[in-house]
C-alpha positions, 0 to 999 in steps of 0.5 A, a space after each residue: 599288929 607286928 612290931 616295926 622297926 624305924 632305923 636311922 644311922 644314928 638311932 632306932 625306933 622299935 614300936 609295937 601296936 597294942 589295941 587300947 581297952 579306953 579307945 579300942 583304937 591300936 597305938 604305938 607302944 616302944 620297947 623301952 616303954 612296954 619295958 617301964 610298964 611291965 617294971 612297974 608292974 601296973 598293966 599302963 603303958 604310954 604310947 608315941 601320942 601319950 595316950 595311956 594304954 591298957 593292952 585289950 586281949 593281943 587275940 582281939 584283931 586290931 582295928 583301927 590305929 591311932 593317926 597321931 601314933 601312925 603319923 608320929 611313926 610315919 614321920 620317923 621312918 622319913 626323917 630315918 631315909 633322909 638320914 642315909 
């Protein structure tokens, strides 16, 4: 999946999916956490639920994403709209 962007005037959200190796399930991933994860150069990253993500092969098709995460991005983006 594509990276998104949940903008607000006064912050912003950039996520990523990344397909789980534990779930198979694609969570989200932020920037600055994929960032922390590669800093410490242990191949874990958090997603928006907190769930710890092992990347699978980003050449696997994602499948099916995480309803905490998707819900957690979901409402980001209408708190975002209502602050315009």
């Amino acid at each position: 999946m594509t990276g998104t962007s949940c903008r607000s005037v006064h912050s912003a959200l950039y996520i990523s999916w990344y397909r789980c190796v534990l779930d198979g399930l694609t969570h989200a991933v932020t920037d600055d956490e994929f960032l922390r994860g590669i800093r410490l150069q242990e191949g874990r990253y958090h997603s928006l639920c907190g769930h710890e993500v092992l990347i699978h092969s980003c050449l696997a098709p994602a499948d099916r994403s995480c309803p905490t995460c998707r819900e957690l991005v979901n409402a980001s983006a209408r708190v975002a709209v209502r602050r315009r």
